[in-house]
C-alpha positions in Angstrom: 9.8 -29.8 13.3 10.0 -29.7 9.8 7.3 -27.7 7.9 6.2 -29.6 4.5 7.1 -26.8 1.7 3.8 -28.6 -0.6 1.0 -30.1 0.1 -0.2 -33.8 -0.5 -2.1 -34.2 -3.2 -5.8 -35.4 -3.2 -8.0 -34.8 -5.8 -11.9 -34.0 -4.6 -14.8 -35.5 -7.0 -16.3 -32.5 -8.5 -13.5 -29.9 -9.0 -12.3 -29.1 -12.1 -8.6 -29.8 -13.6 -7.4 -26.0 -13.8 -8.7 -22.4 -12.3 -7.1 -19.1 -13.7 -6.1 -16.9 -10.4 -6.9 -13.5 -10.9 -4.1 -11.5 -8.7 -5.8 -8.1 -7.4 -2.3 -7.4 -4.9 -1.1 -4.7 -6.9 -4.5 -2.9 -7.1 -6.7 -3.7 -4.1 -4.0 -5.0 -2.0 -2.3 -1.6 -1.7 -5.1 0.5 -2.3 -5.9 0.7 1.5 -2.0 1.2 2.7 -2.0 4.8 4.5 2.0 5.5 3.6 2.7 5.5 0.4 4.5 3.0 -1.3 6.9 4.0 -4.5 6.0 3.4 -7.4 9.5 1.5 -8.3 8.0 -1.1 -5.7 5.0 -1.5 -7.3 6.3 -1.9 -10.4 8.8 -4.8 -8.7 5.9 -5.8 -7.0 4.1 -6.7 -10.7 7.4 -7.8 -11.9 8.0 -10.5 -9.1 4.5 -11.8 -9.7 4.5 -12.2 -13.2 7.8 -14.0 -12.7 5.9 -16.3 -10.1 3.7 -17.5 -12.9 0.8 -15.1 -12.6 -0.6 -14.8 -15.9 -4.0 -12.3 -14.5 -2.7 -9.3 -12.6 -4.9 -6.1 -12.2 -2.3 -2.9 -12.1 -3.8 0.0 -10.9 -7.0 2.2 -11.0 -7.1 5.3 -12.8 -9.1 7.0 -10.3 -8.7 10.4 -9.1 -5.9 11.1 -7.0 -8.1 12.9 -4.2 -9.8 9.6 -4.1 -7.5 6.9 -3.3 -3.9 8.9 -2.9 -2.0 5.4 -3.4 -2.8 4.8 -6.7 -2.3 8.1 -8.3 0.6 7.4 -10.2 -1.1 4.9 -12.6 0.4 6.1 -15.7 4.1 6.2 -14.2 3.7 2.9 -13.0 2.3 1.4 -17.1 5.3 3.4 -18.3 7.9 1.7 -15.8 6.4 -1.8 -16.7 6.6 -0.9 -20.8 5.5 -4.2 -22.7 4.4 -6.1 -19.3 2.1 -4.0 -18.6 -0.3 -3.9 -21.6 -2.7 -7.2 -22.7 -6.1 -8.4 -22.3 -4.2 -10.0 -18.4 -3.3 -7.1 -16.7 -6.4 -5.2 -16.2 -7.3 -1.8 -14.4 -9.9 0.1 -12.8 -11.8 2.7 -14.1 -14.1 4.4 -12.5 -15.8 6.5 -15.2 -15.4 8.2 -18.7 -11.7 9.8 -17.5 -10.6 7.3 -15.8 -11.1 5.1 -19.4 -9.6 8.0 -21.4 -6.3 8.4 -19.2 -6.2 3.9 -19.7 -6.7 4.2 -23.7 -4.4 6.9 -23.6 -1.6 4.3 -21.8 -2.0 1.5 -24.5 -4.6 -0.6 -21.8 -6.9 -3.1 -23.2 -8.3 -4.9 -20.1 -10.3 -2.6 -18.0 -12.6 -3.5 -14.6 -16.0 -0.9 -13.8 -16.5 -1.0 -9.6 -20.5 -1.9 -9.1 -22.2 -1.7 -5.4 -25.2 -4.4 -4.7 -26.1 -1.6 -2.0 -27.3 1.9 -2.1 -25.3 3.0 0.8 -21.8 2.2 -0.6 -22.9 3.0 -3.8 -23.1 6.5 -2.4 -20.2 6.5 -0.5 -17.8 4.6 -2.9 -19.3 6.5 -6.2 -21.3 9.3 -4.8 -24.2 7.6 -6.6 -27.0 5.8 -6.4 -26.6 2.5 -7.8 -29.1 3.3 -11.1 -26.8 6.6 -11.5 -23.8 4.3 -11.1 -25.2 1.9 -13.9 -25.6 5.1 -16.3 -22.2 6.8 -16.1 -20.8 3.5 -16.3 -23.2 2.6 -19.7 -20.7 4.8 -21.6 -17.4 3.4 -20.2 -18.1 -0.3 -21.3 -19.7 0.3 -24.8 -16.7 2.6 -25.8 -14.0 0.3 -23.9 -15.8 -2.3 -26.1 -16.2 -0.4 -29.0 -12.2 -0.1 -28.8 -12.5 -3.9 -28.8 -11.1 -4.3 -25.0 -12.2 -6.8 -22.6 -14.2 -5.4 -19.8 -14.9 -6.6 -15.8 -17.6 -5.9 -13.7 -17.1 -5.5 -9.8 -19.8 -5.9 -8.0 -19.5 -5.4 -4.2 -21.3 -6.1 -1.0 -22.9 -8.9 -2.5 -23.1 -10.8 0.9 -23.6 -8.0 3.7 -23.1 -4.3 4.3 -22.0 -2.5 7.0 -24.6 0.1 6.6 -27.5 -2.1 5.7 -26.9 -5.2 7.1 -27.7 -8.4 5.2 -27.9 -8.2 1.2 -31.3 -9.8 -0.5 -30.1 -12.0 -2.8 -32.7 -10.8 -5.3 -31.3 -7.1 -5.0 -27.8 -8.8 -5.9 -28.8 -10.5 -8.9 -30.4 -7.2 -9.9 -27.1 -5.2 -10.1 -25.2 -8.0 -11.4 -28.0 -8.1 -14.4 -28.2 -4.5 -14.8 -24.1 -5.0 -15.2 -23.7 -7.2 -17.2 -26.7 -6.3 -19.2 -24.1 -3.7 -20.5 -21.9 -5.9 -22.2 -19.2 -6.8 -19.7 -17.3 -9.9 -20.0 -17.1 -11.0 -16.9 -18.8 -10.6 -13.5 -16.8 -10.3 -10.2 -18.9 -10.9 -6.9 -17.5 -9.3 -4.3 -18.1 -10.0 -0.6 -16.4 -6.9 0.6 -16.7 -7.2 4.8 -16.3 -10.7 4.6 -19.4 -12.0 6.3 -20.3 -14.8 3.5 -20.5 -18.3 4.0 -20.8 -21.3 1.7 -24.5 -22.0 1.5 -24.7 -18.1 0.8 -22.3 -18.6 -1.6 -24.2 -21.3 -3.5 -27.5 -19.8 -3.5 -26.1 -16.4 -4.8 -25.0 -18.6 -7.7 -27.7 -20.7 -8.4 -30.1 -17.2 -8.3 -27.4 -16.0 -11.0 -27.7 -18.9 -13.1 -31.5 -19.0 -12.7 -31.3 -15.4 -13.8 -28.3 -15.8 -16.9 -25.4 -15.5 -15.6 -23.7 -19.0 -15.3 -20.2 -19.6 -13.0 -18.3 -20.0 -16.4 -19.1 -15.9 -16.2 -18.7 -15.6 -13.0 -15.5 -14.8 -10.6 -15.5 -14.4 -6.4 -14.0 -11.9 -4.6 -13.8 -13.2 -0.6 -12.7 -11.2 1.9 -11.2 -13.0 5.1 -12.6 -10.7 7.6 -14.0 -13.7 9.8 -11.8 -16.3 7.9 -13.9 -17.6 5.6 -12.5 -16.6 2.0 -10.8 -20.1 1.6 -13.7 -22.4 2.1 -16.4 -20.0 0.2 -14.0 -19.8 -2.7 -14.1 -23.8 -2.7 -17.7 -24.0 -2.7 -18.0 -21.5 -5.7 -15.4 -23.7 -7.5 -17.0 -26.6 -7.0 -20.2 -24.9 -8.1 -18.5 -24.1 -11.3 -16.7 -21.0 -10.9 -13.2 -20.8 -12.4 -12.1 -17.7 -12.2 -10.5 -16.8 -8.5 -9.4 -13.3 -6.9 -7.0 -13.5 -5.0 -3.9 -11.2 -3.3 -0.6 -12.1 -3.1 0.2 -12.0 0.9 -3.3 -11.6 2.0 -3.3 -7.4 1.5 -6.0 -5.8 1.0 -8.9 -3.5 2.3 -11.5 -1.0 1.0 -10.7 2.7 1.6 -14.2 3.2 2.2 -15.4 0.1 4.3 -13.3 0.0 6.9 -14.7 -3.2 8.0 -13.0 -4.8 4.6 -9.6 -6.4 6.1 -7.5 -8.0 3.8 -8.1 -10.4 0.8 -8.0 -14.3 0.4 -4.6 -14.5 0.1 -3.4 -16.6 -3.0 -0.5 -18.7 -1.4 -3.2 -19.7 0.7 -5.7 -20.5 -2.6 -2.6 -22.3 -4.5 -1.4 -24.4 -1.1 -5.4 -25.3 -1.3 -5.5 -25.8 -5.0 -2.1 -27.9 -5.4 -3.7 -30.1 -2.6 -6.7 -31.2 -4.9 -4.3 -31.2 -7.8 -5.9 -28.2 -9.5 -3.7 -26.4 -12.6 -3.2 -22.6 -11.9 0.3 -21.7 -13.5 1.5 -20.2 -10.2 4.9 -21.2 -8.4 4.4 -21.0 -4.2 7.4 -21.2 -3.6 8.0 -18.0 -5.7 4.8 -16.1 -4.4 6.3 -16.9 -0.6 9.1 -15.2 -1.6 7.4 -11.7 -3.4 5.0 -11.7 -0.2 8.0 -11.9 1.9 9.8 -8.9 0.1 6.7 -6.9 -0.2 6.1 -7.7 3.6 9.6 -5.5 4.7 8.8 -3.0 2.0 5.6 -2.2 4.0 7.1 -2.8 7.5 4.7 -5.4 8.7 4.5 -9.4 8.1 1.9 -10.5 5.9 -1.5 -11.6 6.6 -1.4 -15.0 4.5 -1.2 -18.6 6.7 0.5 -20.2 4.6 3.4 -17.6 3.7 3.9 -17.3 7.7 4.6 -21.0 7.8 6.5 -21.5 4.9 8.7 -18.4 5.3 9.0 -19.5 9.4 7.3 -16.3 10.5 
């Protein structure tokens, strides 16, 4: 049988003509990978996805080593990439007034703060509560602003916890206020575990917009723990969202949820979006081949449908 390499295309009434992927591979799809990976790799890694048509792909965090081990070499990995990796579209994480120091000090002008919607991983992800977590990061976005970059705010566990269960939608909106009452540019919603669904999905939105924050400020962040990243991210899209994370291959995890498994994987989001004739800039057949490679770099095939098929295993 022979496998179709695209899709058919059938536009959708109420989806818009172009969504800008926002590749997180690099960053959140490696940061959970328990042998290390070289650096040289990563920076191939970045490399192969730029060359697939990625315009949005987040780097690195400058975090502390002793926090997450496989992104301690941040500032080798900017130097290896030179010009590629500076611009407002290849963002990192920081996690605090350091970790926004050691970016400036690398030429970065995109930089993302981590948020929790929960006070449990807000204590174990930042050691904080989540008010404590707003005030050290107050600093980080006015100066990253002040230095005229543009900043990100992550907000995770915005649809279930692992500690505390189900997340009021009320407490969400909260954090994501608080967040972007700081100035940020854009919001991130994050459902870290997976659990979401697409009338959660909505209402979270339409509380946001009640509350200020419209989709046009808004990105998602679906997990694909109980395989239900694809079809949220098509409800928030069609809600008005346009602004997609996504990893190439379907990596991903959270080193401190281990309930997170990997992230919608974006051959899977571009097989979907090239069905409905959506714009994204991205070549599949290009991204098949980078999640291939990066697969027998890490010694395991990788997670995403649609790369299995099309790559025949």
């Amino acid at each position: 049988m022979t496998m179709p390499s695209l899709p058919m295309t059938e536009p959708m009434p109420g989806m818009p003509d172009r969504v800008t992927i926002y590749e997180v591979g690099p960053r959140d799809g490696l940061q959970n990978e328990a042998a290390a990976v070289p650096v040289e790799v990563k920076a191939e890694f970045v490399r192969r996805l730029l060359a697939a048509g990625l315009e949005t792909v987040e780097l690195t965090s400058f975090v502390p080593q002793k926090w997450v081990p496989q992104l301690g070499d941040a500032e080798e990995l900017l130097e290896l990439l030179g010009p590629e990796g500076l611009g407002q579209q290849r963002p990192v994480l920081v996690p605090n007034e350091r970790g926004l120091d050691r970016a400036v000090e690398c030429g970065v002008t995109s930089v993302a703060i981590f948020g929790s919607a929960t006070e449990t991983f807000a204590r174990k992800n930042l050691n904080r509560s989540v008010a404590e977590s707003v005030q050290m990061f107050a600093p980080v976005v006015k100066r990253a602003l002040d230095a005229g970059a543009w900043v990100r705010a992550y907000v995770s566990m915005c649809f279930g916890d692992p500690w505390e269960g189900p997340v009021p939608v009320e407490q969400v909106v909260d954090v994501c206020l608080r967040l972007m009452d700081l100035g940020c540019d854009q919001l991130s919603l994050g459902d870290t575990i997976g659990v979401g669904t697409p009338g959660h999905v909505l209402r979270l939105l339409d509380a946001l917009d009640d509350a200020g924050i419209g989709p046009d400020q808004s990105a998602v962040h679906f997990h694909d723990t109980y395989g239900q990243a694809l079809a949220n991210t098509m409800a928030a899209i069609r809600r008005g969202v346009r602004v997609v994370d996504a990893s190439t291959g379907g990596l991903g995890g959270c080193p401190y949820a281990r309930s997170a498994t990997g992230n919608l994987a974006t051959e899977d989001l571009v097989w979907a979006l090239d069905g409905l004739g959506i714009e994204h800039g991205a070549d599949l057949a290009q991204l098949v081949q980078t999640s291939t490679w990066m697969a027998a770099q890490l010694g395991r095939p990788a997670p995403s449908r649609v790369v299995r098929a099309l790559a025949g295993g």
